[in-house]
VOROKE-997107 format. One record per residue (C-alpha): z, y, x; residue in three letters. Coordinates in steps of 0.001 Angstrom, whole numbers, plus 500000, padded with zeros to 6 digits. Layout:
BEGIN
ZYXALA ...
***
This chain:
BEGIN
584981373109718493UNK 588067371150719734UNK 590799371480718007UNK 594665372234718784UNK 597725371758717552UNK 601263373613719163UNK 604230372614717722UNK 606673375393717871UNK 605960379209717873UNK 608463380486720671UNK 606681382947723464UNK 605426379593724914UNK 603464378162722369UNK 602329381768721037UNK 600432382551724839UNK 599284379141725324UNK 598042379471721505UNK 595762383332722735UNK 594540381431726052UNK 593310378406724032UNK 591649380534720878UNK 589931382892723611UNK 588732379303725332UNK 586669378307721965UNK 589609376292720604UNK 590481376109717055UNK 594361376592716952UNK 597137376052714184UNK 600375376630714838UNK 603624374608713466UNK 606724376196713182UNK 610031374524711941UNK 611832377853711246UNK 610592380432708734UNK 609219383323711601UNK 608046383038714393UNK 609256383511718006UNK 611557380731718723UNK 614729382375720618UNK 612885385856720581UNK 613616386113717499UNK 614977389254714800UNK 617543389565712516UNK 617483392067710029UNK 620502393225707549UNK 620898396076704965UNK 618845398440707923UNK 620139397078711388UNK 617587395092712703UNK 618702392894715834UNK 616968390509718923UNK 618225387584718156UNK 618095386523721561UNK 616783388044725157UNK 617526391260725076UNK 615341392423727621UNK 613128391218730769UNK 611790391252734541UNK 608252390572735926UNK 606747392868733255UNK 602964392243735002UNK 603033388622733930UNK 602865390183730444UNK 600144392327731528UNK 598163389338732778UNK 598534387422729434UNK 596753389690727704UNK 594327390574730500UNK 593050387319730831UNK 591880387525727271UNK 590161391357727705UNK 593473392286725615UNK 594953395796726825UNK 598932395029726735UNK 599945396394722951UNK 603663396593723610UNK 605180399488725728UNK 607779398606728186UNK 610847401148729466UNK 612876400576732713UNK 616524400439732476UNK 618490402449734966UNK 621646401802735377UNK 620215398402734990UNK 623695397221733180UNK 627296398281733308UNK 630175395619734072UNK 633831396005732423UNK 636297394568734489UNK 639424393581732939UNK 642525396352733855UNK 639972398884734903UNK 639606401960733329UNK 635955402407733833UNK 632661400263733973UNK 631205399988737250UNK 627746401178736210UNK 624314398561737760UNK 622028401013740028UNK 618646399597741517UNK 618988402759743616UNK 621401401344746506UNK 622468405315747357UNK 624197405286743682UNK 624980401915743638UNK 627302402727747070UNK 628694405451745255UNK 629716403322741999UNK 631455400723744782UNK 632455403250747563UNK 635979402545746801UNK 635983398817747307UNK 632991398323749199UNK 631815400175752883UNK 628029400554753454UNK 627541398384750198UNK 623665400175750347UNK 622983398466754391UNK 624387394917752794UNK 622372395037749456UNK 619031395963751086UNK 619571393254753767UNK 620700391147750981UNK 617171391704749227UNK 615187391290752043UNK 616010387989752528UNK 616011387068748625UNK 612356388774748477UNK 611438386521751451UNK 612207383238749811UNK 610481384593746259UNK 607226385794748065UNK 607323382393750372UNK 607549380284747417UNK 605963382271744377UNK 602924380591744038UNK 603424377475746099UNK 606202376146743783UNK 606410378642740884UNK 602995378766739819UNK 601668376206740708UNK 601000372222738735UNK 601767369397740450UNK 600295366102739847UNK 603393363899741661UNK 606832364366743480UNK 604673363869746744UNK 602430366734745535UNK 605433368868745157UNK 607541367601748198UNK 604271368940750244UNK 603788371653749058UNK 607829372413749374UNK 607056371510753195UNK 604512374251753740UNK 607613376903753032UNK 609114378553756103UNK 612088376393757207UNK 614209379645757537UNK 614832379008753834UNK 616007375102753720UNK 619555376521753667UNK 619433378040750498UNK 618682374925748675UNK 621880373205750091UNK 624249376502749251UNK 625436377804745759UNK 624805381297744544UNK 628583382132745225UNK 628855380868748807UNK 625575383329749579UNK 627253386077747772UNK 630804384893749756UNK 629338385800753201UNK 627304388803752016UNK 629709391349751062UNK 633769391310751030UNK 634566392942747455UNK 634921390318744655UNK 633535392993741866UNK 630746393063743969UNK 630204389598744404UNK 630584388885740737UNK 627970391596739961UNK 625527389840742520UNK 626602386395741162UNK 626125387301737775UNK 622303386496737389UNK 623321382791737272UNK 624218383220733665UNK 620672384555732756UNK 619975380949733754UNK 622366379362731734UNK 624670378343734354UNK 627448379066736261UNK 627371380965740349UNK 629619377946741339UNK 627021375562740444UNK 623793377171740641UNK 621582376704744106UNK 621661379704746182UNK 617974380318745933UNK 618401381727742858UNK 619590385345744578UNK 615496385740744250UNK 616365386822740697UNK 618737389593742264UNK 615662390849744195UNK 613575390855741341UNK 615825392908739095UNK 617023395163741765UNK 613687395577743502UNK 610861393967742748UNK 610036395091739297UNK 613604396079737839UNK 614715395248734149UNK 612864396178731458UNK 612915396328727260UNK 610267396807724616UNK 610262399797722783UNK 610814399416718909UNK 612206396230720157UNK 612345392795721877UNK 610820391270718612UNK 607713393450718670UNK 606052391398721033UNK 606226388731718811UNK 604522390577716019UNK 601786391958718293UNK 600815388216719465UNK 600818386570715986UNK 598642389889714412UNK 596482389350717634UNK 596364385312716914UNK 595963385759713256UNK 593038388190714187UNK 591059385319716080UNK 591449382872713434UNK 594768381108714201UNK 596815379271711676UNK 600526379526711141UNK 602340376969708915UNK 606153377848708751UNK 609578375530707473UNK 607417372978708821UNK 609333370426711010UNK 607237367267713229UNK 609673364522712816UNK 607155361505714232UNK 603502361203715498UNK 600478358646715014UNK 597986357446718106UNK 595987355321719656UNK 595858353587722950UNK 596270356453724818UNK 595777359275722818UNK 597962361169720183UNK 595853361470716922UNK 598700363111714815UNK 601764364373714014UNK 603795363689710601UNK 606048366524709234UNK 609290365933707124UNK 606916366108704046UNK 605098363462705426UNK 602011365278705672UNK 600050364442708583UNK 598308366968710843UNK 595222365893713204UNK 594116367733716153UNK 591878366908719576UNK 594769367890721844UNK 598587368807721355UNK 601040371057722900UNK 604633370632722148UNK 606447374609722582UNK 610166372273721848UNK 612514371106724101UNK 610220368972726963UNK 613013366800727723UNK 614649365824723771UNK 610793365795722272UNK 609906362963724482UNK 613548361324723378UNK 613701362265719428UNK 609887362358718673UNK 608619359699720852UNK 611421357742721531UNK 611168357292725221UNK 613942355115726947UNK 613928357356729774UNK 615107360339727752UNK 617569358918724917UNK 620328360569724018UNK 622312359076726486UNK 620337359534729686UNK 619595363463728079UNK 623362363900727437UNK 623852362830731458UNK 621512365754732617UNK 623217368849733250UNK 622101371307730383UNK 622619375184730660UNK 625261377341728729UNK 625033377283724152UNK 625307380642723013UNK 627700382181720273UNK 626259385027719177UNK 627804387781716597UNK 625604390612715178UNK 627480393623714165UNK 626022396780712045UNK 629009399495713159UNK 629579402594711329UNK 629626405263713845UNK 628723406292717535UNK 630752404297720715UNK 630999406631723365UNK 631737403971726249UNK 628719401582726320UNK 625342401820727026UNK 622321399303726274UNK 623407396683728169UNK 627292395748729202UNK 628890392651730670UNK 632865392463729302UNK 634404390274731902UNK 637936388420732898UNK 640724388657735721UNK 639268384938736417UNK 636279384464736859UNK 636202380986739071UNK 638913379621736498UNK 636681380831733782UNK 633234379502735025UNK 634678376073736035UNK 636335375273732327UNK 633804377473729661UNK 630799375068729685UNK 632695371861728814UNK 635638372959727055UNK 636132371241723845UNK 637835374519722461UNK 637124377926722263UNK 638466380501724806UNK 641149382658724589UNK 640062385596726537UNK 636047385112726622UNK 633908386623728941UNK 631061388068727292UNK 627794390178727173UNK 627155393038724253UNK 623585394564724069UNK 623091397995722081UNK 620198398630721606UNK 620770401440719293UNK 621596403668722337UNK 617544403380723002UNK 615753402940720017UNK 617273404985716960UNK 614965402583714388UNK 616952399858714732UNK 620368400615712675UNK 620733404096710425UNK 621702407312711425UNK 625166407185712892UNK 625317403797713251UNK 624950401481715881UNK 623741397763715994UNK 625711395804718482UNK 624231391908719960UNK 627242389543721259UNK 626778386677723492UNK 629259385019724911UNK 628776381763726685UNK 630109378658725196UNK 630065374892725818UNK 627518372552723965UNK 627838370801721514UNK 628515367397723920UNK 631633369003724895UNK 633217370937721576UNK 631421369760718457UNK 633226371246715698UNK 632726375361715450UNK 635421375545712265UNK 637083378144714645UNK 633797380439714828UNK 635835383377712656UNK 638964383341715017UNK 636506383127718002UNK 634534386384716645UNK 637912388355715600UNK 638658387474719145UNK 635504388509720842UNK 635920392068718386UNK 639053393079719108UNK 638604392419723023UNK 635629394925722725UNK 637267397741720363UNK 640676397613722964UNK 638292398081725814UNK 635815400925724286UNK 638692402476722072UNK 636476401912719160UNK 637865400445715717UNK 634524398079715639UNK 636759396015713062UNK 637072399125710866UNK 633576399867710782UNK 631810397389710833UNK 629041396749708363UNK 627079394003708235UNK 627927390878710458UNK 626378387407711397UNK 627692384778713444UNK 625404381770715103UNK 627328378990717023UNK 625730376590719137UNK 625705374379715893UNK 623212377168714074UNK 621422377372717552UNK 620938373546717377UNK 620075373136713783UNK 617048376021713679UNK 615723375971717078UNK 615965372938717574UNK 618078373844720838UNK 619308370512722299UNK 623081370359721604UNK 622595373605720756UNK 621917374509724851UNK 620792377812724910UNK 618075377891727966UNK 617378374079727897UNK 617706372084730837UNK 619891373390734030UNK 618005374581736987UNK 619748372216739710UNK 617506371065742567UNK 616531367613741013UNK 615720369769737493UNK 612831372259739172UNK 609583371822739758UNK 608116368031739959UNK 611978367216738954UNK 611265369286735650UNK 610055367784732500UNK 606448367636733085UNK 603912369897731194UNK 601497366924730527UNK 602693364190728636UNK 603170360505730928UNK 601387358462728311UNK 598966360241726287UNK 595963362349727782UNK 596049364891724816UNK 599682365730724621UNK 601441368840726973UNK 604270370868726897UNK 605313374996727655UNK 607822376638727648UNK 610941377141729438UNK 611980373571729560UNK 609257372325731320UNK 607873373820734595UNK 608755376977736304UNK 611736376917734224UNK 613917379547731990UNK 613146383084731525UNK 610455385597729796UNK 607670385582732368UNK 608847382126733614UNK 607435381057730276UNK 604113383070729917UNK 603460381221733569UNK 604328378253731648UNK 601510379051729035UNK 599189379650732090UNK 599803375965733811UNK 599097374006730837UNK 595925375881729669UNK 595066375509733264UNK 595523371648732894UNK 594421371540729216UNK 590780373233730669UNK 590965370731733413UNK 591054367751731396UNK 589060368604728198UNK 585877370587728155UNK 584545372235725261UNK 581810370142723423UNK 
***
């Protein structure tokens, strides 16, 4: 029986750990923090339990398939959200409320925008195009070389060579004539850690997957109980977890790993390894390649760090729903300056997820459990997060103006994470929330690769290697390397 070692328990290492174990492999499991999930993550204080981080997902089949390919019916139960999301603009009275229905959606923006239902579905046609042209040529797919990728970027329809030379905003630009509406369509770019302005414009796919492909969707009982339904699944088959256990340096030969060496010292042997950290800083901090010091890494373009505030509220607000975007009267101005600022913003645009309004479990009766994210630069840019209270009083008094809710009155329990916290338990590089930026010489073959250059037992999953960012980009993830780990290694 071969044995395995991933090092990190995000979603990542977790499926790649239930497609190895149902391949014959012995599997153990390191984990630097003291639960597992990585980003998807829970907090839990005095009865409000919160996701620590995604809040809720797309592609929901790709979850399906995990557990499929194992003879595994799908344990967790998934709900769509409609309205999808509300948006707050700044000096309006009332949230323009996220329809994938485009009748309703016209009717939420019949005031700014004409025929906004004729635009949108012509809008999505030509997004679904590109994402059914390229979905598994480049998206699930390994590629051996740049020339293996540059061919097989050649075999998609030419129609769509324009969208890698235009940002999300100048497709959006030409598309409809409202700016609410184009900062709503714009507004997926932050789901990849980056800004409209900067991110390529065939990234509109993700607006045809939320609005009509397969929608957005959350977990009941929560985000988190995914995680718990892998690890008692994984624990089932024989898996071993080891938790507070960091890999600070590894031990080979020739061409092979044979170990790696925790902070303890203790050394931990295994046929093959998958790394489920950072693709791009593991190769720097752990191995020590030239090509991906500190200073080359701090020269790629890394997506947004997140400052996060977790609030237990006494009390019902009337105003928001599960998911709610709290935006500016700038939103250019704002996107150009928030991701290298070296201090914090005065009037931050931000994101609050309630998930109380869908699951009652998750805070006490009459209370509600409120997630804040609001995008922040890395720790490159602004290292020093002394200013994290002011920031949060800030963020909370913004929110209780705009919902005429007290939230400083009632409030509870509270936990703030800055992109230092981010950093120091994830292991987030500079505390970037999604890992590297999704730029057109950062995807695919450009991408950290998911098999190490050097050694023949050592890959990578997760969203910092290939596809990329995102829930069900990362369960794809977990299906490329176990398709390249069964490749290289039979079974003896």
């Amino acid at each position: 029986m071969k044995k395995s070692l991933i090092i990190g328990s995000g979603l990542g290492g977790l499926a790649t750990a239930l497609r190895l174990v149902n391949k014959g492999y012995k599997v153990t499991i390191l984990e630097k923090h003291s639960t597992p999930g990585g980003r998807m993550n829970v907090i839990e204080m005095d009865g409000f339990r919160f996701d620590m981080g995604p809040s809720f997902m797309s592609m929901t089949y790709e979850f399906d398939e995990l557990f499929n390919s194992v003879g595994i019916k799908n344990p967790v139960e998934f709900e769509e959200l409609e309205p999808l999301y509300q948006v707050f603009f700044e000096g309006k009275e009332k949230p323009r409320r996220i329809f994938k229905d485009l009748l309703k959606l016209q009717d939420e923006f019949a005031d700014v925008e004409p025929n906004l239902a004729i635009k949108v579905d012509k809008y999505l046609k030509r997004a679904g195009e590109f994402w059914h042209d390229t979905e598994d040529k480049v998206v699930k797919s390994n590629f051996d070389s740049v020339l293996s990728y540059l061919l097989s970027l050649s075999s998609v329809p030419w129609k769509h060579i324009p969208y890698l030379y235009r940002t999300m905003w100048s497709e959006v630009e030409k598309k409809f004539e409202s700016e609410e509406v184009r900062i709503v369509f714009s507004l997926v770019a932050f789901f990849l850690g980056a800004t409209p302005f900067q991110t390529p414009a065939i990234y509109s796919l993700l607006n045809y997957t939320e609005m009509r492909h397969n929608g957005y969707w959350r977990i009941k009982c929560g985000m988190y109980r995914l995680i718990e339904e892998l690890v008692k699944i994984l624990k089932s088959k024989g898996v071993e977890f080891y938790f507070n256990t960091e890999v600070k340096s590894v031990g080979y030969s020739n061409d092979k790993l044979t170990e790696v060496v925790d902070l303890s010292g203790k050394k931990w042997k295994a046929d093959i390894f998958i790394s489920n950290a950072d693709a791009a800083s593991f190769r720097g901090e752990i191995l020590g390649r030239k090509k991906f010091s500190e200073e080359k890494l701090d020269k790629m373009h890394w997506t947004l760090a997140p400052f996060t505030i977790y609030l237990g509220v006494k009390g019902k607000i009337k105003n928001i729903e599960h998911h709610n975007y709290f935006l500016g009267s700038n939103f250019r101005g704002y996107a150009d300056t928030i991701f290298t600022s070296s201090i914090s913003p005065k009037k931050p645009y931000y994101y609050v997820n309630v998930l109380s309004k869908s699951d009652i479990t998750c805070a006490p009766e009459g209370c509600e459990n409120l997630f804040i994210l609001c995008p922040a630069p890395d720790l490159r840019f602004k290292k020093d997060w002394s200013d994290k209270d002011e920031l949060a009083n800030n963020i909370i008094n913004n929110l209780s103006a705009r919902t005429g809710f007290d939230i400083q009155a009632n409030t509870l329990v509270k936990k703030i994470l800055t992109p230092n916290d981010w950093a120091d338990t994830l292991n987030l590089y500079k505390g970037s929330g999604l890992g590297l930026a999704h730029d057109i010489n950062q995807v695919g073959a450009f991408r950290p690769k998911n098999k190490d250059e050097y050694y023949n037992n050592l890959y990578y999953v997760g969203a910092s290697t290939i596809p990329g960012t995102g829930l069900p980009m990362v369960v794809i993830s977990s299906r490329l390397v176990t398709e390249r780990i069964f490749n290289d290694h039979s079974i003896s």
